[in-house]
Each structure stands twice: as C-alpha cells, then as structure tokens.
C-alpha positions as a Markdown table, in Angstrom:
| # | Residue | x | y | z |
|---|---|---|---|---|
| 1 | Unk | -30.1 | -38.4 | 51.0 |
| 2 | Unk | -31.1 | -34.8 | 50.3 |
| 3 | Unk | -31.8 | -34.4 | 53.9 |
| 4 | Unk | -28.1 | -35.3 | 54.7 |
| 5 | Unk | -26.8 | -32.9 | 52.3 |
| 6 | Unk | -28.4 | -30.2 | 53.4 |
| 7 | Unk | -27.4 | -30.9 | 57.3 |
| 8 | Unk | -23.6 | -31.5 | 55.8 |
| 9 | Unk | -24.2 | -27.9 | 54.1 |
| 10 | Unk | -25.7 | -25.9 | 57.2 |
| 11 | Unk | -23.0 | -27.5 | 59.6 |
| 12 | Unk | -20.0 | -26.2 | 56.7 |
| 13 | Unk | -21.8 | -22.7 | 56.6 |
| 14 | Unk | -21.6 | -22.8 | 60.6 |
| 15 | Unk | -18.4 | -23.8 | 60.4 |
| 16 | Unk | -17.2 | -21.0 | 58.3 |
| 17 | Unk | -18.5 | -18.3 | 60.3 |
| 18 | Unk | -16.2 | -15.4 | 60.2 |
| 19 | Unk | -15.1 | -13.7 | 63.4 |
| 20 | Unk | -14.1 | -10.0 | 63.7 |
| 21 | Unk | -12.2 | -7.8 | 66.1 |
| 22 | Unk | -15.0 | -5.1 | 66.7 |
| 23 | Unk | -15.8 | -1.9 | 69.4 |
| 24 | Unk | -16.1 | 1.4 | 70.2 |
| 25 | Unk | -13.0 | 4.4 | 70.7 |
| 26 | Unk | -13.6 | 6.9 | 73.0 |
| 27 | Unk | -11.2 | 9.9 | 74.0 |
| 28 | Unk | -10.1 | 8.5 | 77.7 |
| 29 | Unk | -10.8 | 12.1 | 79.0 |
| 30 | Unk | -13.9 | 13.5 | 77.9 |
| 31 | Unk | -15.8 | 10.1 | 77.0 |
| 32 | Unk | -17.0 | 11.3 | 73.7 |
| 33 | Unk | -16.3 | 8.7 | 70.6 |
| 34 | Unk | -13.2 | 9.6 | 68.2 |
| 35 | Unk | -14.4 | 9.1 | 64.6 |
| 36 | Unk | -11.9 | 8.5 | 61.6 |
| 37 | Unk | -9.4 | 6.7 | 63.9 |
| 38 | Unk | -7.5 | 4.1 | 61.8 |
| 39 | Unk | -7.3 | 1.0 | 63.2 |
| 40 | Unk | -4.3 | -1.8 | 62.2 |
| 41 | Unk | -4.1 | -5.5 | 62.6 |
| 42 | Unk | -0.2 | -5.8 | 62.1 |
| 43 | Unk | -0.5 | -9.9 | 61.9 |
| 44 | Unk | -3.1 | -10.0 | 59.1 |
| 45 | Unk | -2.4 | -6.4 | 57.7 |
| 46 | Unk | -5.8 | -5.5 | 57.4 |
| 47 | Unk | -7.4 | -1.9 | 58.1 |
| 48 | Unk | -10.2 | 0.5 | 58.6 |
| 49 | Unk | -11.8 | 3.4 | 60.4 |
| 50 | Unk | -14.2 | 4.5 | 63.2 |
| 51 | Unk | -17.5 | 5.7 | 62.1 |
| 52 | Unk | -18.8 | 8.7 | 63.8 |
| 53 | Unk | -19.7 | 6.7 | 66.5 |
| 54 | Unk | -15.6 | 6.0 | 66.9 |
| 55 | Unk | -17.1 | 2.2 | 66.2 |
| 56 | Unk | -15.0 | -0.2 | 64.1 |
| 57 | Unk | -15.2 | -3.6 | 62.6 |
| 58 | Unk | -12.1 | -5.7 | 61.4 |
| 59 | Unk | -12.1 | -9.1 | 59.8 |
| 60 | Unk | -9.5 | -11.5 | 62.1 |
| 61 | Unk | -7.4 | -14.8 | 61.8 |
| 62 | Unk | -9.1 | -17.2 | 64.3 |
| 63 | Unk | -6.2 | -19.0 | 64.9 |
| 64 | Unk | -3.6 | -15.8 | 65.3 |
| 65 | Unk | -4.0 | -13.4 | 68.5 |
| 66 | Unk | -2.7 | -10.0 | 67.1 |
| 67 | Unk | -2.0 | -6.8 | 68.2 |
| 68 | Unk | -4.5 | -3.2 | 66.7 |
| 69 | Unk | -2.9 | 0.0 | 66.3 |
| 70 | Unk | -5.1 | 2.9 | 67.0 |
| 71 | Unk | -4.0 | 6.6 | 65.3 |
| 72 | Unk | -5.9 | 9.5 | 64.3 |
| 73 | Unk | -2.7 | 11.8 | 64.0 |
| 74 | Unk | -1.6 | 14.0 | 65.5 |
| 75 | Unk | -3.4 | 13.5 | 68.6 |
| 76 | Unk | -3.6 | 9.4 | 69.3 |
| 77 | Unk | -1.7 | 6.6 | 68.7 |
| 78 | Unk | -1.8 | 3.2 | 71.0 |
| 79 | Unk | -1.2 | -0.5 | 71.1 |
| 80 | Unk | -3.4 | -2.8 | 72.1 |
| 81 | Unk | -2.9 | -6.3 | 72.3 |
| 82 | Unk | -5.6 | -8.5 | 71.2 |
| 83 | Unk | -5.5 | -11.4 | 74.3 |
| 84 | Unk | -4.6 | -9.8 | 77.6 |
| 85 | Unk | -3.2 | -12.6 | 80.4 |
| 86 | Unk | -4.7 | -12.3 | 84.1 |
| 87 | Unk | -2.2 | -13.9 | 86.4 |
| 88 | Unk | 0.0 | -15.9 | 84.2 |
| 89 | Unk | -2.6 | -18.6 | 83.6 |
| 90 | Unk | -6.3 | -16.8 | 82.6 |
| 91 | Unk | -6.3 | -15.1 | 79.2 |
| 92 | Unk | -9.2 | -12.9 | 77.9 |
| 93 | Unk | -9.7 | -12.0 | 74.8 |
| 94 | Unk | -10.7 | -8.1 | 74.0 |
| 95 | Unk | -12.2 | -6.2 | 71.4 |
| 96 | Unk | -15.3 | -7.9 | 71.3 |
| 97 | Unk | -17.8 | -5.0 | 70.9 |
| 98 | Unk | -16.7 | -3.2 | 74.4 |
| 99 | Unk | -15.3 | 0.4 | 74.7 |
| 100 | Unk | -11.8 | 1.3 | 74.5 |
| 101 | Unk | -10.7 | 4.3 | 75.9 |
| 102 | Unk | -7.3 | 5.9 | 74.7 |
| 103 | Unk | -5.4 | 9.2 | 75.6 |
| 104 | Unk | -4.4 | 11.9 | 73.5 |
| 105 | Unk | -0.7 | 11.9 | 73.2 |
| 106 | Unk | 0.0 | 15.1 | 74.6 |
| 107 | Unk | -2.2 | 13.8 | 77.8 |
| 108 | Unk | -0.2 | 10.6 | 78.1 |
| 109 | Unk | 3.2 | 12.3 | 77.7 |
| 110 | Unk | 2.5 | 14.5 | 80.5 |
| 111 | Unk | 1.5 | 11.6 | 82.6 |
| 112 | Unk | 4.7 | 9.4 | 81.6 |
| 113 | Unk | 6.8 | 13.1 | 82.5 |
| 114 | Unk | 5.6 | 13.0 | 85.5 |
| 115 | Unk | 6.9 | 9.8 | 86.7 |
C-alpha cells in the first residue's frame, strides 16, 4: 500500500512539472548578448529580464501558445510569436533555450525604408 502511494505521488510530481519559455538575446548585428532586455508574455502577463548573458527564463501556460515582447528602449523592441507554422500544417514551437537575434530599431527602420 505504501508502495502504491508513493508511485501515485512521483507520477503527480511528474505530472506537475512546470514548463518555461527560456533563451538567449543577441543584437542581430554584432552577435553580442543584450542584457536587461524585458521580456513580456501578453497571454499570461508575466515578466522578466536578460541576465548579462541576454539569457531569460519565463514561467508559461502549457495549454496557451502566446506571443513575448522583447524591449530594452530606446534601441529594441520585437514580437515574437511563441509557435511558428511551417507550411500550413507543421508547427514548431520556439523559445526553448535557442538564440534569438533581434535588430536595433534604428537598423530595422532603415531596412523597412528601403523597401
């Protein structure tokens, strides 16, 4: 009976294992991490910031794709959805502990000038 418990226990804490939106900012020109870079989950409203190594860590819904903003103003600001679709049918989902490379504003406005 004890031994039952304890397997109902260990397959609830299992269970219950929390998953996170996590990776690593870097400046999309240079390469070098951007540190104190907020990053927002705008379905579960939750926060923080990039460590010195621009990496961050954020507690997500499991059942709720979302979508992170990424700011360190005045320089960058993006959107990044959390599932991206590959030819209508295959979905991926990001921000599990790759790099994410994003432009500095004035970069990408020159760019979107330009065509």
């Amino acid at each position: 009976m004890k031994l039952l418990k304890l397997f109902i226990m260990v397959l609830f804490l299992i269970g219950c294992k929390q998953h996170y939106y996590e990776g690593y900012v870097h400046d999309a020109i240079d390469k070098k991490p951007i540190s104190g870079m907020q990053v927002l989950d705008l379905v579960n409203d939750t926060k923080t910031v990039t460590d010195h190594r621009g990496y961050f860590k954020l507690l997500k819904n499991n059942h709720i794709s979302s979508t992170l903003i990424f700011q360190k103003k005045p320089d960058y600001q993006d959107t990044i959805s959390s599932i991206q679709i590959q030819n209508g049918e295959q979905q991926k989902e990001l921000f599990k502990g790759e790099k994410i490379f994003i432009l500095k504003n004035k970069v990408r406005d020159s760019i979107l000038r330009k065509n």
